[in-house]
C-alpha positions, 0 to 999 in steps of 0.5 A, a space after each residue: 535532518 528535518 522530521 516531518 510527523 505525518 497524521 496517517 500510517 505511511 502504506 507499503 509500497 509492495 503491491 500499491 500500484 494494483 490498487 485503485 489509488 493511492 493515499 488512504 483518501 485516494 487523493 493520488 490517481 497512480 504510482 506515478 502521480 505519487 512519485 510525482 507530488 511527493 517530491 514537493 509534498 509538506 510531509 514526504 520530501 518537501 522540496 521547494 520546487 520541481 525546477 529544485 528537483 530536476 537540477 539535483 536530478 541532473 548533478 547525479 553522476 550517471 543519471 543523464 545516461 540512464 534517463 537517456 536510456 530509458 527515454 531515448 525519444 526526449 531531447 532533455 530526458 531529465 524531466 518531472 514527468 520522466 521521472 515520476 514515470 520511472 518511479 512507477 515503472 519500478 514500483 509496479 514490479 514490486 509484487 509479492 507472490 505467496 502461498 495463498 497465490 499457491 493455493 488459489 492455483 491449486 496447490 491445496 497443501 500450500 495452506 495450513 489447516 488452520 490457515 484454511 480455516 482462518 480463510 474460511 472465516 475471514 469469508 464468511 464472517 465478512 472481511 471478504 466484502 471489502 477485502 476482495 480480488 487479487 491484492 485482498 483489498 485496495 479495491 474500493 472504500 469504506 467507512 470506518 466506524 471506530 474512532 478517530 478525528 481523521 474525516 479521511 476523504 472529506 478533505 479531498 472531495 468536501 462531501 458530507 457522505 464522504 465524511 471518515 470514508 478510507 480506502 481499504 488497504 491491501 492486506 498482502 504483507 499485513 503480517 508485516 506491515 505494522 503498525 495498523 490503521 490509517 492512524 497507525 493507532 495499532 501494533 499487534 496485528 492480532 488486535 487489529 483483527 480483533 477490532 476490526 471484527 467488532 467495529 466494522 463487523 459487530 462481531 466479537 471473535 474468539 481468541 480461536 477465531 483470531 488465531 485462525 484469521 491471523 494464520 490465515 493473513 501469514 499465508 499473504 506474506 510473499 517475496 520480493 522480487 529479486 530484482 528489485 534488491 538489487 542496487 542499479 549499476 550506474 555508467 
């Protein structure tokens, strides 16, 4: 087996296909345009052509039937595109409900105190302005003012202000989702709030205040849908 070491922290796939993009550049529009070029990109799977994938595609027993299946309309239903849509089609049924989900409904006995005081900082502190809305993130970019080498969106657009520029990761299912960062360059989540808070924020937070916001981070941590666990049944 080949191992490929890639620069950047790999994100998680729970959740991803809400964001605004994909890649901590954003260089992926979709879930779809990921499963698509990953299959040829140097550091995911490396294959050395679309023409390579689509004959191991078709050597799968039981894979004709269920392409067939899922799109009736093609003559050769076995194709990139297909493909790529399929992958995405699951992908965008891995959401992940939680308690937080709970307690923005109305159930306020779904957060501890402690985690609403954690929610209550993670507001007023700041963290809210860029992660926001549905996923606690994903929704935007941002500069990331710690070090690193990494010129994060320069590479892709070539733009001087887009020089360390990263998209702000989701935070649902952060408290399982180490390590941190888009170089992976932190294990302990705790640390990452600490961090965080001082390089972004210009806020040294209080061994209280970080136990509060990590309690308050454990409230994203959801389920995954069932249906997702289980293996498909091949014809």
């Amino acid at each position: 087996v080949l191992y490929r070491k890639n620069k950047r922290n790999a994100p998680s796939v729970l959740n991803a296909a809400g964001q605004i993009a994909q890649h901590w550049d954003g260089s992926r529009r979709s879930v779809e345009e990921q499963a698509k070029r990953s299959v040829l990109g140097k550091n995911s799977f490396g294959a050395p052509s679309y023409e390579f994938v689509i004959r191991r595609l078709k050597s799968i027993r039981g894979y004709y039937e269920l392409f067939k299946r899922a799109f009736p309309k093609d003559r050769d239903p076995i194709n990139i595109e297909n493909f790529a849509k399929a992958i995405g089609a699951f992908e965008r049924t891995l959401t992940t409900p939680s308690p937080f989900d709970r307690f923005l409904r109305g159930d306020l006995k779904a957060l501890t105190k402690r985690q609403k005081r954690g929610l209550y900082k993670f507001i007023t502190y700041g963290c809210a302005n860029c992660h926001f809305g549905t996923l606690v993130g994903g929704l935007t970019y941002a500069k990331f003012l710690g070090k690193t080498k990494d010129l994060g969106r320069y590479y892709l657009t070539k733009r001087k202000e887009d020089k360390f520029i990263f998209k702000v990761p989701s935070l649902r299912n952060v408290e399982k989702t180490a390590p941190y960062f888009h170089d992976g360059s932190v294990k302990s989540l705790r640390e990452a709030i600490r961090i965080m808070a001082k390089v972004q924020l210009s806020r040294e937070l209080s061994e209280e205040d970080v136990e509060d916001i990590y309690s308050f981070l454990k409230s994203l941590t959801g389920k995954i849908p069932e249906e997702a666990l289980k293996l498909p049944v091949l014809p």
